[in-house]
N, C-alpha and C positions, 0 to 999 in steps of 0.2 A: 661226450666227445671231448678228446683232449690234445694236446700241442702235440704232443708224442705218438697220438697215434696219425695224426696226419704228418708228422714228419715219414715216419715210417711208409705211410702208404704213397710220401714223393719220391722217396726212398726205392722203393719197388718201382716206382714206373719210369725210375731214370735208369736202374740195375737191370729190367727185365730178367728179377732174378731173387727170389727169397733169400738164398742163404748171400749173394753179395750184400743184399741191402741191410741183413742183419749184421751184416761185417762191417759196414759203414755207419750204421746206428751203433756199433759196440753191444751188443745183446744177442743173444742166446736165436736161432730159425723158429722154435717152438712159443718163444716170447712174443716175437713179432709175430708169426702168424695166428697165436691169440686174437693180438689186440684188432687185427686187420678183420679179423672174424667176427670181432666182438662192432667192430665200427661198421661193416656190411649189416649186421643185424638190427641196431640203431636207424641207421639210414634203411634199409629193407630195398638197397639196390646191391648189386652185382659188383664189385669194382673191378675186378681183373679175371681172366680167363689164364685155369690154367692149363700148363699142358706138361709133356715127357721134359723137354728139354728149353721151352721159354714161358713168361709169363710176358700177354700180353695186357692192354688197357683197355678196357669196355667204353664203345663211345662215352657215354656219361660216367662213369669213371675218369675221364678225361677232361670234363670240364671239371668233378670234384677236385680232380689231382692240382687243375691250374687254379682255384680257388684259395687251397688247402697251401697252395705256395705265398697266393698273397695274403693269407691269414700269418704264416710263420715270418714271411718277411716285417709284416704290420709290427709284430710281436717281438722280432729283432730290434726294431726301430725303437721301442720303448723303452730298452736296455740300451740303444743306444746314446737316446736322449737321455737318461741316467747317465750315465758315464759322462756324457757330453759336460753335465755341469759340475762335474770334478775335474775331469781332464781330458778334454776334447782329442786328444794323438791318445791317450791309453789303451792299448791292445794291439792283436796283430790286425795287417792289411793283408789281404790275401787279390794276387796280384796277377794277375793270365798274361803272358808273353809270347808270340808270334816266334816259330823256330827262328827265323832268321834275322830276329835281334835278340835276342836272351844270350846267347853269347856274347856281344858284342857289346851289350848296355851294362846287361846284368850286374858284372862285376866291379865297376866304379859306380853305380845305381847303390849298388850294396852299401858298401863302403861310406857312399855318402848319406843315405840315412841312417846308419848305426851312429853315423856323427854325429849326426843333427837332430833325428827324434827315436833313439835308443828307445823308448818304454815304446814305439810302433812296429815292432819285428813285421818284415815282409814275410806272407807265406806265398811261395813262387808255385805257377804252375805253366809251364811250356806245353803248347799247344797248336792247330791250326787254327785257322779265324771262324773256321764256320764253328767247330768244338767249342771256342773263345766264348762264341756268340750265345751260344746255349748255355756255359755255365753262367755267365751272366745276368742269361733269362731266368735260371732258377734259382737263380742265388748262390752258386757253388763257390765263384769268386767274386768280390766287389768292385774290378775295375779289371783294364788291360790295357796294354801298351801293343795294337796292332797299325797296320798300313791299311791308309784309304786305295779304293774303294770297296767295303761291303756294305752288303744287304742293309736298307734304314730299318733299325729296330726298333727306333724310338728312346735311343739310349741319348745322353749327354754327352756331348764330345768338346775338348780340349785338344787343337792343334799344338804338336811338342816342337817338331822340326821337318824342313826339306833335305832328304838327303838322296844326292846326286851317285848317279850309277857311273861303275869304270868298266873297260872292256879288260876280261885278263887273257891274257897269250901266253904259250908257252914261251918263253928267253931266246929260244931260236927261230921262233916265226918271224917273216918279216917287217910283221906289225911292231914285233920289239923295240926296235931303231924309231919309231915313231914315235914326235910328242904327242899327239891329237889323231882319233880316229873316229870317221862318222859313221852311222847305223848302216849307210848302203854299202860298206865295204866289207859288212861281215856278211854279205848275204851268200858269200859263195864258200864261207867256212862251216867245219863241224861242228855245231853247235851244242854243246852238256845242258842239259836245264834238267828243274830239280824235277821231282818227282809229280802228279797230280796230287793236288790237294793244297799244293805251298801257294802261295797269292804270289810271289815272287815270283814264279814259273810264268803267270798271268802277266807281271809286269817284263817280264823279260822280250814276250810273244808280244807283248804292245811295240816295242821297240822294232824287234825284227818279227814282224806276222808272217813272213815267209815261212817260218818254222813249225808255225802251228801244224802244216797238214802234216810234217812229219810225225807226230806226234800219239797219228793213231792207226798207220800202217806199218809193214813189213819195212818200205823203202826209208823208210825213221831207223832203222837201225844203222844203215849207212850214212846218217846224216847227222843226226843225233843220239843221245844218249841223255838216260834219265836215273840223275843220282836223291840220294837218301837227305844231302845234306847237303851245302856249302865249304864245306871242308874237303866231305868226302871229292864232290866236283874239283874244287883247287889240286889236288893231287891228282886227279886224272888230265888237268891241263897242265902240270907238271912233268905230267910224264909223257906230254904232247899227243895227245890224243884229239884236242880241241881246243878252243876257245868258249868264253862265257862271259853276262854281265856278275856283277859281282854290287852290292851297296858298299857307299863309301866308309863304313861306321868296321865295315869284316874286313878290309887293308889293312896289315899289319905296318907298325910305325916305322920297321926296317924296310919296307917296301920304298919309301920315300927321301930312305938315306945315302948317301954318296959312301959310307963306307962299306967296303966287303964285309960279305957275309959269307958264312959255312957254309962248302958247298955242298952237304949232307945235308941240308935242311933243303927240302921241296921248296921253301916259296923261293930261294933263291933261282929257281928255274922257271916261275912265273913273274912277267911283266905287268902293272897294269898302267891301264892308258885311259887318259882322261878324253872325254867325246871334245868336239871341234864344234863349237859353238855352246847354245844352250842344252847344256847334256839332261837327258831322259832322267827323270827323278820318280821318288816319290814320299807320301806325305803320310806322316806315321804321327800317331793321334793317340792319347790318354780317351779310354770311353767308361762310362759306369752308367749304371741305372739311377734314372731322375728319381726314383725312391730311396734312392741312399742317404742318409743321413748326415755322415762323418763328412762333412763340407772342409774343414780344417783338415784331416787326413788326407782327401784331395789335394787342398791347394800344398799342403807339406811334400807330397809327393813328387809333384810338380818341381817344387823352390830343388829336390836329391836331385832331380833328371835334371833342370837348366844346370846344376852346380857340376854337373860331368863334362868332361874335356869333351866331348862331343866332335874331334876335329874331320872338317873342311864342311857339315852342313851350316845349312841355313836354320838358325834359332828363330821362332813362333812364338809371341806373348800372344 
């Protein structure tokens, strides 16, 4: 039994798919399924079932698979205790981001760690939280920058920041003219929210739950609409179709300036308006697996994210 071949056979049970997992091992279909051959006949079980068009996991192939993970991660750690004592930041971080901050962070996130620990190249991967949460489990990436609340996994988490929700309107609505606008007076607007799957859609429906039932009937198409992204929504509430919330971090910094803007650019036709009292937030969180290693990586990661302009949340030590 070897490192390789149990990478391989985690390889298959997360691809449900020989030739992707050989694509993702970099090796040849007929190499891998040697070695996977050769590692059934060893153990003298079954691992996977196959078939025309998927491969699945044999219950006890299933426990092997989640073994064979924490043997590869053990054996990560060893190299990375190596490293550690030459140079605890050397290598990349490979980094999972929730769609609806990776825009928004990403790009001064970037910036500030090439500053500060250049030989730590981020490797970025944008995702949902429940996907997030799975590469996590298997070691796909070592950390993420997603929004509470999900599922406890058991992982380590690091509060980053509170960032507070605005209402956006199209420039001609009569919310426009408004400094401050509270939850009960969107209840009788068109409501955009993102698609299933985005945790943001969840926290939006926390705010207004009125909207929920539309969301999985006919009479939802008259009331709301479910887009792909954040952006894509902005330009439909541009083109006045609706109203949405929106996190503070995706307001662009022209939004808040006194000087004209081009009236060819879309956001010039959305408002956004901050809530009337203590406005609906939510709390977005560094999390990694309590088996990680690279502790300094962490905490470096942390010092990029506080060193970004971050402006109007609430910063978290």
């Amino acid at each position: 039994m070897t490192l390789t071949e149990l990478k391989y056979i985690v390889a298959v049970a997360r691809e449900k798919h020989f030739g992707r997992a050989a694509e993702a091992c970099f090796v040849s279909q007929p190499t891998l399924s040697v070695a996977i051959k050769k590692l059934e006949d060893e153990l003298e079980v079954k691992l996977f079932e196959r078939s025309a068009n998927e491969v699945s996991v044999t219950p006890l192939g299933e426990e092997i698979v989640r073994q064979a993970q924490s043997v590869l991660e053990q054996a990560a750690a060893i190299k990375e205790i190596a490293k550690r004592g030459k140079d605890p930041l050397a290598g990349p971080l490979r980094l999972g981001v929730i769609y609806t901050i990776g825009p928004y962070l990403l790009p001064d996130l970037v910036r500030q760690s090439i500053a500060r620990t250049p030989q730590m190249p981020l490797m970025l991967q944008e995702n949902f939280t429940v996907k997030l949460l799975e590469m996590l489990r298997t070691g796909e990436i070592d950390c993420a920058i997603m929004a509470e609340p999900f599922p406890d996994t058991g992982l380590a988490i690091a509060p980053l920041y509170d960032e507070p929700f605005l209402a956006a309107v199209p420039s001609t609505h009569p919310f426009a003219t408004h400094k401050t606008v509270k939850a009960e007076e969107l209840k009788q607007e068109t409501m955009l929210l993102l698609g299933t799957g985005h945790c943001f859609r969840d926290h939006v429906l926390e705010v207004c739950p009125e909207f929920a039932r539309f969301s999985s009937d006919a009479e939802g198409i008259r009331k709301s609409f479910e887009g792909s992204s954040l952006e894509t929504i902005k330009h439909m509430v541009a083109a006045g179709m609706g109203v949405t919330l929106v996190p503070r971090l995706s307001v662009p910094k022209e939004a808040f300036s006194s000087r004209p803007r081009r009236r060819s650019d879309d956001q010039a036709f959305v408002k956004y308006i901050p809530f009337d009292g203590d406005p609906p937030s939510r709390r977005v969180v560094l999390a990694w697996r309590r088996s990680f290693t690279r502790y300094e990586a962490i905490a470096a990661l942390r010092n990029s994210i506080y060193a970004c302009e971050l402006p109007g949340v609430k910063r978290l030590s």
